[in-house]
ROGUMI-269333 format. One record per residue: residue in one letter; y, x negated, z negated of N, C-alpha, C in turn; residue number from 1. Coordinates in steps of 0.05 Angstrom, whole numbers, plus 5000, padded with zeros to 4 digits. Layout:
<recs>
 res n.c2 n.c1 n.c3 ca.c2 ca.c1 ca.c3 c.c2 c.c1 c.c3   n
   A    Y    X    Z     Y     X     Z    Y    X    Z NUM
...
</recs>
This chain:
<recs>
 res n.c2 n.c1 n.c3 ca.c2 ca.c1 ca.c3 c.c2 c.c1 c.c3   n
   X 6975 6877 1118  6990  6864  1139 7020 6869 1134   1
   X 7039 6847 1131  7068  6857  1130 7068 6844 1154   2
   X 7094 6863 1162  7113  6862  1193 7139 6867 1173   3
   X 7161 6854 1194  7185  6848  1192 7200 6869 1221   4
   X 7223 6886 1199  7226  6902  1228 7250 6900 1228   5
   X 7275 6898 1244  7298  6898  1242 7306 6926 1270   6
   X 7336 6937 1265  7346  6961  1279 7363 6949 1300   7
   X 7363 6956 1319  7379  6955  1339 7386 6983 1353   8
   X 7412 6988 1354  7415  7024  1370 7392 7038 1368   9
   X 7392 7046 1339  7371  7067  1331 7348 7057 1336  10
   X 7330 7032 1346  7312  7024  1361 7290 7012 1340  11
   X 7276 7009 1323  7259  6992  1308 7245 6964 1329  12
   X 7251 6943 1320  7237  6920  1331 7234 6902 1316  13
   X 7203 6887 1326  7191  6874  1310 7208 6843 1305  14
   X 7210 6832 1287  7217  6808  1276 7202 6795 1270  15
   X 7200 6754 1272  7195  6737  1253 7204 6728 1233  16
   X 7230 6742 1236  7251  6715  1215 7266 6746 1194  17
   X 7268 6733 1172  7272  6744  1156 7303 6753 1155  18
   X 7317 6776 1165  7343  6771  1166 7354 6804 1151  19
   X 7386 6795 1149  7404  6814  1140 7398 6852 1145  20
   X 7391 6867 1122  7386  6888  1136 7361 6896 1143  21
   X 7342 6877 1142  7312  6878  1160 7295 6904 1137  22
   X 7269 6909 1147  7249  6923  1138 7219 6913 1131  23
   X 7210 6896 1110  7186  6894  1111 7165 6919 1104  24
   X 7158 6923 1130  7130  6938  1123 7105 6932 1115  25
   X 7098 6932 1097  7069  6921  1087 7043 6944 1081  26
   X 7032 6945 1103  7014  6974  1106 6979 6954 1101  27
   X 6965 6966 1094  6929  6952  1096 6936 6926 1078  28
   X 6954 6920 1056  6957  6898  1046 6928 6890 1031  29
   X 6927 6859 1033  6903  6853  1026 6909 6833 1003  30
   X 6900 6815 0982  6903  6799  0971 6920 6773 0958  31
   X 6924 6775 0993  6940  6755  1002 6970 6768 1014  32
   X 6965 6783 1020  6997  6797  1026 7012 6806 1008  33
   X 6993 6817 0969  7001  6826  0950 7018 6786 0939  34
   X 7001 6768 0933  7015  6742  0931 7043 6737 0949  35
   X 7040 6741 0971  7063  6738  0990 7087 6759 0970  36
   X 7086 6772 0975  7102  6789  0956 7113 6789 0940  37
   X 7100 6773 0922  7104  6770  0894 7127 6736 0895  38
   X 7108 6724 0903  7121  6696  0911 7144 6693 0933  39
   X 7143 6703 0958  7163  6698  0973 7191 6717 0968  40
   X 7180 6750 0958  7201  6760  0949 7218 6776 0930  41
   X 7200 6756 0906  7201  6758  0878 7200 6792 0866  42
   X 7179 6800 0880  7174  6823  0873 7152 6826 0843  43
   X 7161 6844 0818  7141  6840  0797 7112 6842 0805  44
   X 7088 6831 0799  7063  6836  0794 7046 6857 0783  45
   X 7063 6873 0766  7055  6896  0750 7061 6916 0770  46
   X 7088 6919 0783  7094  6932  0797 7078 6933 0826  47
   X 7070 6914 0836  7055  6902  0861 7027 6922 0847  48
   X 7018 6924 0819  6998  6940  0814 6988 6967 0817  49
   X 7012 6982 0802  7020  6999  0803 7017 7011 0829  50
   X 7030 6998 0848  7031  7013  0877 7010 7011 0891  51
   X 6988 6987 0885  6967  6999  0889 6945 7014 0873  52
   X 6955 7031 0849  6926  7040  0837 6947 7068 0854  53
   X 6918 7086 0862  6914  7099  0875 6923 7130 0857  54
   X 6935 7131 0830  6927  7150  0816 6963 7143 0804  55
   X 6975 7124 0817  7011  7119  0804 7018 7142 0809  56
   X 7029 7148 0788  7058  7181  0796 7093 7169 0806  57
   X 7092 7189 0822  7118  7176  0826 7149 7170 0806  58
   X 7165 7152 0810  7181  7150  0795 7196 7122 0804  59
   X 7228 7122 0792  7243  7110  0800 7243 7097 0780  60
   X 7254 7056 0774  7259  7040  0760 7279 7025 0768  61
   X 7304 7008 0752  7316  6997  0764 7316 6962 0754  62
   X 7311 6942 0767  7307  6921  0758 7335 6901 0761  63
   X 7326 6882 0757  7352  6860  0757 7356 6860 0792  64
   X 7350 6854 0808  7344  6843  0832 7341 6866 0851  65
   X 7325 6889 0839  7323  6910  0864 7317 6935 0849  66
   X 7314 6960 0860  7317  6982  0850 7287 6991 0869  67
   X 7269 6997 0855  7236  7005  0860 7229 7031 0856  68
   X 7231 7046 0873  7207  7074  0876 7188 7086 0885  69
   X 7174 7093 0869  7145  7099  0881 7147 7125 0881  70
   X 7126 7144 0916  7128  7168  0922 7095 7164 0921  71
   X 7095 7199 0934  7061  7198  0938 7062 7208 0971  72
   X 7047 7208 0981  7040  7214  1010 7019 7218 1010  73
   X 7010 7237 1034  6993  7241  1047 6979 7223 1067  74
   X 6945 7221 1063  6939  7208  1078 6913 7222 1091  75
   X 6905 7216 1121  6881  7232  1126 6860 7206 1134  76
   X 6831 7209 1130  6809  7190  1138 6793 7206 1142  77
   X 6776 7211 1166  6745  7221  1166 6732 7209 1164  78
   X 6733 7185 1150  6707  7165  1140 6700 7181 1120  79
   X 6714 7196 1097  6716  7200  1067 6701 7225 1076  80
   X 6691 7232 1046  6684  7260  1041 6711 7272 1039  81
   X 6723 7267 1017  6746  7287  1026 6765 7273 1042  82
   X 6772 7285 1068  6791  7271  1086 6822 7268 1080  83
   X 6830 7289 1067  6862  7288  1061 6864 7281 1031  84
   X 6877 7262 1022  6879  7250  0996 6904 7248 1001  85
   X 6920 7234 0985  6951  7220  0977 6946 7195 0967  86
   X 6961 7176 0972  6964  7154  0962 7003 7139 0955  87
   X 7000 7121 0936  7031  7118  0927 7037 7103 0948  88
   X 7072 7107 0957  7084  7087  0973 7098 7081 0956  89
   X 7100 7049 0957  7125  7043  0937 7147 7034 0958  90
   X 7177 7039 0953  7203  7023  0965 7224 7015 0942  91
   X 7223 6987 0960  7244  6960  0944 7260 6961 0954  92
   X 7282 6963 0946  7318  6967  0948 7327 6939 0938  93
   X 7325 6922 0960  7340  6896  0952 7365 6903 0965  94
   X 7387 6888 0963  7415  6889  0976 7421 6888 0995  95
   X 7398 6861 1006  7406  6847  1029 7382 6864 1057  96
   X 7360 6877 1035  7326  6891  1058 7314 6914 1036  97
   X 7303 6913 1056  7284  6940  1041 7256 6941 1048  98
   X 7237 6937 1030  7205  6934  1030 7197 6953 1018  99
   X 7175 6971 1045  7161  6988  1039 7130 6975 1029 100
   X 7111 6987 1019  7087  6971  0996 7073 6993 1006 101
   X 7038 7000 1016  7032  7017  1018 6994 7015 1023 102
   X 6978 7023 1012  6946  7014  1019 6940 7023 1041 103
   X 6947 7043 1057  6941  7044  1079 6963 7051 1094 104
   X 6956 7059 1129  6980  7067  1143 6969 7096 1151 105
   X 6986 7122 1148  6988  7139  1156 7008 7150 1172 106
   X 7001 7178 1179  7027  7198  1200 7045 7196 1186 107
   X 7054 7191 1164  7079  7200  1153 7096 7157 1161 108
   X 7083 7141 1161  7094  7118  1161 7097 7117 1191 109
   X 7077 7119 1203  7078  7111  1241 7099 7126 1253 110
   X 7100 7163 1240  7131  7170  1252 7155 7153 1259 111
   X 7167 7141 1233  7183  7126  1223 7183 7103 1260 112
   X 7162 7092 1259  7160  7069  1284 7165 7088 1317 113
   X 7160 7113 1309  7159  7130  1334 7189 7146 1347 114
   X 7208 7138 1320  7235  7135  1326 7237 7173 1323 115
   X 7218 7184 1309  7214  7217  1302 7240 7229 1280 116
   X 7260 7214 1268  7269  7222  1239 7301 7210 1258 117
   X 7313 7236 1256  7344  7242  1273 7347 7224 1246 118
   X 7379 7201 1260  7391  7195  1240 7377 7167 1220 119
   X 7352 7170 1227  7336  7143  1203 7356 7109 1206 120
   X 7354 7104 1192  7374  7076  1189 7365 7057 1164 121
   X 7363 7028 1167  7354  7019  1158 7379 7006 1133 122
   X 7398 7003 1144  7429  6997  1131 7433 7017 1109 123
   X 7429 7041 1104  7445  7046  1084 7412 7063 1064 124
   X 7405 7045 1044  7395  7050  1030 7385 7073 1021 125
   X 7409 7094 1014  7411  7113  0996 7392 7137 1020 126
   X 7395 7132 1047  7395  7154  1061 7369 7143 1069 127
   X 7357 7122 1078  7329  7109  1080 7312 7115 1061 128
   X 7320 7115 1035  7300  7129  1013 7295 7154 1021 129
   X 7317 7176 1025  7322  7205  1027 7304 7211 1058 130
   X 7307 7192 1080  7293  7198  1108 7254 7198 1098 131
   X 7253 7181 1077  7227  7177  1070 7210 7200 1050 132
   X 7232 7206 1036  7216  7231  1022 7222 7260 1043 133
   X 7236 7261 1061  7245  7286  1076 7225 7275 1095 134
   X 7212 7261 1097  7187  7252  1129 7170 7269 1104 135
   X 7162 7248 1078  7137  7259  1067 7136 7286 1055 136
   X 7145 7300 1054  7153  7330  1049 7143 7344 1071 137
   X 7158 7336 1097  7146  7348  1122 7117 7342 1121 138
   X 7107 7322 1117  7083  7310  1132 7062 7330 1108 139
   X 7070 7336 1085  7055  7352  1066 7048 7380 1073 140
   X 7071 7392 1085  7062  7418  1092 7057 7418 1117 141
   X 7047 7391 1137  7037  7393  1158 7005 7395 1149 142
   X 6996 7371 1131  6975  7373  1119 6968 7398 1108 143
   X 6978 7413 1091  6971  7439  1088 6962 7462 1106 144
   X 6982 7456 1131  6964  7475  1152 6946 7468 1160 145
   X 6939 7441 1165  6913  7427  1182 6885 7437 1167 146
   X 6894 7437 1135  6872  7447  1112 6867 7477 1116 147
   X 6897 7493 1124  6886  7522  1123 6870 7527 1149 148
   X 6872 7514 1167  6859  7513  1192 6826 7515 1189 149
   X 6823 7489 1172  6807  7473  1164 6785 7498 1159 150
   X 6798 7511 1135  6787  7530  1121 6775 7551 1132 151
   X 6804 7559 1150  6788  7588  1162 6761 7575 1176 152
   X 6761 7553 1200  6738  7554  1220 6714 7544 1196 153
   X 6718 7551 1175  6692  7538  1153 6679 7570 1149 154
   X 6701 7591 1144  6697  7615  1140 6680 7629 1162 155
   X 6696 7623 1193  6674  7633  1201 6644 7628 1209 156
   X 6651 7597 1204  6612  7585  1202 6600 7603 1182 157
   X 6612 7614 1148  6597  7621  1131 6595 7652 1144 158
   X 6619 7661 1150  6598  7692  1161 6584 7694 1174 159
   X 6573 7670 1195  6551  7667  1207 6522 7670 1192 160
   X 6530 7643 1182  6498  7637  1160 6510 7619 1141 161
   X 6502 7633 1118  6509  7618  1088 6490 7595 1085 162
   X 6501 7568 1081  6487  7544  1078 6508 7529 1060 163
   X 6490 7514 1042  6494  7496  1030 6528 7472 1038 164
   X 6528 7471 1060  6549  7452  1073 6567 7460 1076 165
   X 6573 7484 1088  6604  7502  1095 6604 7493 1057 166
   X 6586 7507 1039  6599  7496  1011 6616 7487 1003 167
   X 6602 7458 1017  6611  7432  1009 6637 7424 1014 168
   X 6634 7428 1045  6653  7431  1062 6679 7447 1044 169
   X 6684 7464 1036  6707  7477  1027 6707 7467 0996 170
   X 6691 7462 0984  6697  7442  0966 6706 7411 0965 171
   X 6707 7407 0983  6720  7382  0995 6752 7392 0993 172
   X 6748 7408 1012  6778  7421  1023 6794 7439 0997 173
   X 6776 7441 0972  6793  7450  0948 6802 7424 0932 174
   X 6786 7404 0934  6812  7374  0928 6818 7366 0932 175
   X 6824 7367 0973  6846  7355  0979 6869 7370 0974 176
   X 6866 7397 0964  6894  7420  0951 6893 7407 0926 177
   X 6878 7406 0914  6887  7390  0886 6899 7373 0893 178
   X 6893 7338 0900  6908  7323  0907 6935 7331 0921 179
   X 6933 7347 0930  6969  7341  0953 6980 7359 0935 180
   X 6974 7388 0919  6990  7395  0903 7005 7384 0877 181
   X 6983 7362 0867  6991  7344  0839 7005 7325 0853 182
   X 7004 7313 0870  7027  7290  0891 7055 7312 0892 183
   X 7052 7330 0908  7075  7337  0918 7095 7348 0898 184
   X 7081 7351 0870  7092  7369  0843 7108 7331 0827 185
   X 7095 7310 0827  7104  7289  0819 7134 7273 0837 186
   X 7134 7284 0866  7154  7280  0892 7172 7296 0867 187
   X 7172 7325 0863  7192  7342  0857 7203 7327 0831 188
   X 7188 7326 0811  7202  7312  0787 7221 7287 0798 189
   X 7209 7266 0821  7221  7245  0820 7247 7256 0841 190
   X 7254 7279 0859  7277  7284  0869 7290 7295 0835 191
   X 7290 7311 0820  7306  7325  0803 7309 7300 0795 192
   X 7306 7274 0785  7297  7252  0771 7330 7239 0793 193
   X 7331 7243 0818  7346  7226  0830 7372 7249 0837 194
   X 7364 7273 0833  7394  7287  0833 7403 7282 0804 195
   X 7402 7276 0779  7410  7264  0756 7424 7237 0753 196
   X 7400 7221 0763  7411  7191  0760 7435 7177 0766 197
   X 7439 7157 0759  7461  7143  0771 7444 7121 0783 198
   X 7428 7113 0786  7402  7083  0803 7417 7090 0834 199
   X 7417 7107 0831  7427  7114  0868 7449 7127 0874 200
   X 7470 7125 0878  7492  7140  0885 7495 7156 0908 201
   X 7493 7176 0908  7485  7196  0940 7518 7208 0946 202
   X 7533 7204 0963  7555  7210  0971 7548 7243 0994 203
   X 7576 7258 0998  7567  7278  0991 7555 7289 1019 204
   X 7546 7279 1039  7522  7290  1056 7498 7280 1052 205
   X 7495 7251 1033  7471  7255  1027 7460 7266 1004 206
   X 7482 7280 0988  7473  7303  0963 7459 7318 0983 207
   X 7472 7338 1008  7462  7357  1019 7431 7348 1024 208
   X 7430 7321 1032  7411  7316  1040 7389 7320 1025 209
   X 7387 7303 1001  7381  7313  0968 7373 7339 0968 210
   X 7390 7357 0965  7375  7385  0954 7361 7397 0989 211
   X 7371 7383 1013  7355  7404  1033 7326 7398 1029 212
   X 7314 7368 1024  7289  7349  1015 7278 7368 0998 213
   X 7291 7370 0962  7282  7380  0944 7274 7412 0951 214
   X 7290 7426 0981  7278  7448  0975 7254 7457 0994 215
   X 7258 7438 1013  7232  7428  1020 7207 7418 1013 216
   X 7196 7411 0985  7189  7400  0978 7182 7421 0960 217
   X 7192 7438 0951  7185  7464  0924 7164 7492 0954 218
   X 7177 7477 0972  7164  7495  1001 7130 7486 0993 219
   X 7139 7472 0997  7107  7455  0997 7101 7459 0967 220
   X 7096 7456 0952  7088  7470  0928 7080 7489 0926 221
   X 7097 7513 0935  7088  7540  0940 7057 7542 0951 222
   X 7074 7535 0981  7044  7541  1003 7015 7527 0994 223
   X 7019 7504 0977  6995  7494  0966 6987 7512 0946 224
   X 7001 7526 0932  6989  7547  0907 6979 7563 0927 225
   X 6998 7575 0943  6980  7594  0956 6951 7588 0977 226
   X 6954 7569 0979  6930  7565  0994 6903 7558 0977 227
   X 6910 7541 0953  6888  7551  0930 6883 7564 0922 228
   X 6901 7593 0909  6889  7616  0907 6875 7629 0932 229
   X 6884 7627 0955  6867  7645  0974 6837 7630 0979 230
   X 6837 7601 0975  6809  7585  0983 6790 7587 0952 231
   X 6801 7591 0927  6793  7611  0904 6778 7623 0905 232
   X 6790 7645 0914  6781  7674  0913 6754 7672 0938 233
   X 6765 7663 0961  6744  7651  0982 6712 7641 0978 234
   X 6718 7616 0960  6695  7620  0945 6680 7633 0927 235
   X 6698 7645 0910  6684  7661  0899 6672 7689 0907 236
   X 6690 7701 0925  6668  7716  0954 6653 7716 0968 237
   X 6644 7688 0973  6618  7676  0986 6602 7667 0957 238
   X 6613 7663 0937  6591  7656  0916 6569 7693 0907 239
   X 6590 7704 0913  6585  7734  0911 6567 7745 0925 240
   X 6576 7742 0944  6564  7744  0977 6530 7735 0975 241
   X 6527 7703 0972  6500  7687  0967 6487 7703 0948 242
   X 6504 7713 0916  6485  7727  0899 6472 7758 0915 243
   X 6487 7768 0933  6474  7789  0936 6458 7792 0953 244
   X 6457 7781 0968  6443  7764  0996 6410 7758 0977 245
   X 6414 7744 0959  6391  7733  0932 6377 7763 0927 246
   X 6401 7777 0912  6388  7794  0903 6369 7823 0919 247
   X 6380 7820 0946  6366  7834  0962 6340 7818 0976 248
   X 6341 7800 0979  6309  7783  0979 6298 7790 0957 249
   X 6297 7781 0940  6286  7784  0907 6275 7816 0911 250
   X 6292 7836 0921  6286  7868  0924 6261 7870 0941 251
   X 6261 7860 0967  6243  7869  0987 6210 7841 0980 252
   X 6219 7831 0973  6189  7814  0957 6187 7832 0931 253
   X 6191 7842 0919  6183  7861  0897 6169 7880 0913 254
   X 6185 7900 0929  6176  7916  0942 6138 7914 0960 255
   X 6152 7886 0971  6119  7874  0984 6098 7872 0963 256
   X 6111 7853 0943  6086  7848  0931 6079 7874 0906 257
   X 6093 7903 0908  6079  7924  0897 6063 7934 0912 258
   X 6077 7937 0935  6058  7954  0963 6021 7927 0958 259
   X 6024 7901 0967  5998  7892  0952 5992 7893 0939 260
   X 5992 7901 0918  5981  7904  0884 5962 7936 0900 261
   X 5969 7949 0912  5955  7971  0912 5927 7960 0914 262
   X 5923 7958 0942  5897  7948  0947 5876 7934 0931 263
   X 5895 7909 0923  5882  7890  0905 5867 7906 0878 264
   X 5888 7925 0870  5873  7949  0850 5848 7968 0860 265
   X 5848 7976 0878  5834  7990  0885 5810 7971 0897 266
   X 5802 7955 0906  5779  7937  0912 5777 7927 0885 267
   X 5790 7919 0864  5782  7907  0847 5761 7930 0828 268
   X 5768 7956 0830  5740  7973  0816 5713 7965 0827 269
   X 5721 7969 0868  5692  7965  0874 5678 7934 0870 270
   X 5689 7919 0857  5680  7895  0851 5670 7892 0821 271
   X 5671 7908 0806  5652  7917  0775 5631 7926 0773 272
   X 5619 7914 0756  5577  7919  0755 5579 7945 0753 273
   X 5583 7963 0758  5584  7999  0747 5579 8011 0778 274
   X 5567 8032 0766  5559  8051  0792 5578 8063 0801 275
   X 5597 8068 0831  5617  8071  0836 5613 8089 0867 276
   X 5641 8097 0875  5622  8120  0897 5624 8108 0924 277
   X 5608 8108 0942  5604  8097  0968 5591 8068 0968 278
   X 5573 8063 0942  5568  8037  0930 5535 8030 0946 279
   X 5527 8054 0950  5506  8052  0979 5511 8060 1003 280
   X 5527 8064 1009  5538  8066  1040 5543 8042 1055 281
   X 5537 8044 1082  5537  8022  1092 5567 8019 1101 282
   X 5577 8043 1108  5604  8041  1114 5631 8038 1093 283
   X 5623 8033 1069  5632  8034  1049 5661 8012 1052 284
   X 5655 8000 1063  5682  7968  1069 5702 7980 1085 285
   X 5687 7986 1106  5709  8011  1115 5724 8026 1115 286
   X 5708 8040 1095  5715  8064  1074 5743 8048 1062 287
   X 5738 8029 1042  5754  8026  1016 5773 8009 1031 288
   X 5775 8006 1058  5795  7987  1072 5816 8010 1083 289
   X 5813 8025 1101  5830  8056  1102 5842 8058 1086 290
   X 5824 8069 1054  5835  8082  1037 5862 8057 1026 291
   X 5854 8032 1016  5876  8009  1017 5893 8017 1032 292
   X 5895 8020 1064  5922  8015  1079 5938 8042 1065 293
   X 5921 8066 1069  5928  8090  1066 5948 8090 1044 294
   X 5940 8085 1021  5942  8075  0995 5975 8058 0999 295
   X 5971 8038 1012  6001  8024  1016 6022 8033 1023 296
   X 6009 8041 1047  6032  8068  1064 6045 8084 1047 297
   X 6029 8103 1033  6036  8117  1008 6057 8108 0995 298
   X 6056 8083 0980  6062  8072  0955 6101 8062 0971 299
   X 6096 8053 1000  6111  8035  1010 6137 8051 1018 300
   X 6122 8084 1032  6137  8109  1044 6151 8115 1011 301
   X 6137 8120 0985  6153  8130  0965 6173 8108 0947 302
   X 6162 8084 0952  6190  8067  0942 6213 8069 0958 303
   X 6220 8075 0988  6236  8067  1000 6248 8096 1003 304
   X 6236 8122 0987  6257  8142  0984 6271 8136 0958 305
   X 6250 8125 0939  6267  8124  0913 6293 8100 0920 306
   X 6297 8085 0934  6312  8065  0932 6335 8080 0941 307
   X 6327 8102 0961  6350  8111  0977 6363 8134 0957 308
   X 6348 8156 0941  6360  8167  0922 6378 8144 0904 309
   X 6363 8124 0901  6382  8108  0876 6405 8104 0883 310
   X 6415 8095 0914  6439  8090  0933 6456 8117 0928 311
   X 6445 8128 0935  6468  8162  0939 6482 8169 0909 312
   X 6461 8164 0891  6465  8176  0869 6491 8152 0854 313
   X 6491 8125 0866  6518  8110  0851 6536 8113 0873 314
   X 6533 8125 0895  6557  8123  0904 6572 8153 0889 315
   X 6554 8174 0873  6572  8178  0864 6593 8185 0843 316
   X 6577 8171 0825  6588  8164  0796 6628 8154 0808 317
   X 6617 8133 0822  6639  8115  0830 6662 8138 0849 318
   X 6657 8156 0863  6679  8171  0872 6691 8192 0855 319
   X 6667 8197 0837  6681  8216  0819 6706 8199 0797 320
   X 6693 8174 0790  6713  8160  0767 6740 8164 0788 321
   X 6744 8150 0819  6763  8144  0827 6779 8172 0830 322
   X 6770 8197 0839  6784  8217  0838 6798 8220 0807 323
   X 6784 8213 0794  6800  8220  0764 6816 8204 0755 324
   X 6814 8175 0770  6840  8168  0766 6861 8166 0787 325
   X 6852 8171 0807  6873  8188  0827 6892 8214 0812 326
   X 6871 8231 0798  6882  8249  0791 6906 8252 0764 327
   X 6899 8226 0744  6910  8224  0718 6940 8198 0736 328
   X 6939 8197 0750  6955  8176  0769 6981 8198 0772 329
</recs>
């Protein structure tokens, strides 16, 4: 859908008519809005491509007619398995307007209409680019918390009960950190890209503007490293966690199925053609059923000291190493 927006006293309103200054927004573009584009405002076709494959990096071009840059942004869907992705916005720097290009509409574009961005202006180019990467900068490390949020209430479902889905679930949530960290690391090249250039001439509050963006933007970088290393390590403590969880099942079915093996041994003599003792007694079933439990009890009472000697005895291999290197410390 493109809309036509023109400014009045800081105000965004909608337009029909194509005039001096205006804003086409083109958000959910479909087939026919990519043609409009192309045809009514001689925008390239390759470029019209570009901004929609889902995987463009950002970067600045300057053409005969208009000056074209593509960013990445954040977008959220709970239709998707993974809900937070990025997708490219492209903006056209004609002389006379400025056309934003975009596959879908997100928080970082609706701000913009919500009159959220001190200062936003549609007239001076240089600082309308700069309001747009300083929105999507913000809107990244807003996304980042929503994910660390995300994360923790996943954590405490898994200290509940380990299942298959919290999994999933945080594997989801490890590529929407991929995605926004490889977006937000392509933002940074294309600001260093525009404190160089001459495509844009930034006069000198919107230099400030420039590096306050870029250091905003290295913000967000950070907090995305760090939040992959901590959702990392995360998993791999619950992958830990599951193995030992495993390996103590695996323990107490060993345990069971020795404590049965007794019995099964001991009835299996009285079941051999051989003369055996209590083999004329009438109470003999009896007999060799006692002696079975007896027998288990036995077997069940001396595994579960040996297990507990085995416990004592590594805890203390392990305090003695640590005193000694306490001590060589």
């Amino acid at each position: 859908m493109i809309t036509i927006r023109t400014q009045e006293d800081h105000t965004l309103r909608e337009s029909s008519l194509i005039t001096e200054n205006c804003w086409i927004d083109a958000r959910n573009v479909t087939k026919n809005d990519l043609e409009r584009l192309e045809k009514e405002f001689g925008i390239d076709g390759e470029l019209l491509n570009d901004i929609m494959d889902a995987d463009e990096q950002s970067r600045i071009e300057k053409e005969d007619e208009y000056v074209s840059i593509i960013i990445r942004i954040p977008v959220y869907d709970e239709a998707y398995e993974v809900a937070y992705y990025t997708l490219p916005l492209g903006i056209i720097l004609f002389p006379d307007k400025v056309v934003t290009i975009c596959q879908r509409s997100g928080d970082m574009l609706d701000s913009l209409l919500r009159n959220r961005i001190r200062g936003f202006t549609i007239k001076n180019r240089t600082l309308f680019v700069l309001n747009l990467l300083g929105r999507a900068a913000f809107t990244f490390l807003k996304t980042l918390k929503e994910l660390n949020k995300h994360t923790n209430a996943i954590e405490r479902e898994l200290q509940k009960s380990v299942k298959n889905n919290e999994l999933i679930q945080l594997l989801a949530v490890q590529k929407s950190l991929v995605y926004v960290t490889t977006s937000v690391k392509t933002n940074e090249l294309l600001l260093e890209k525009l404190q160089k250039t001459s495509i844009l001439r930034f006069k000198g509050e919107e230099r400030e503007i420039l590096d306050d963006v870029a250091t905003e933007n290295k913000q967000a970088i950070e907090m995305a490293n760090i939040y992959s290393s901590i959702l990392t390590g995360t998993m791999d403590a619950f992958a830990s966690v599951i193995s030992n969880n495993l390996n103590i099942v695996m323990k107490r079915l060993t345990i069971v199925s020795i404590v049965l093996m007794i019995p099964t041994l001991i009835t299996s003599f009285f079941g051999m053609n051989v003369r055996l003792p209590f083999q004329g007694s009438g109470r003999a079933t009896v007999g060799i059923l006692v002696i079975s439990l007896l027998a288990s009890i036995l077997g069940a009472v001396l595994l579960t000291i040996e297990i507990r000697k085995r416990k004592r005895s590594r805890v203390l291999p392990y305090t003695q190493a640590l005193f000694t290197a306490v001590h060589k410390v």
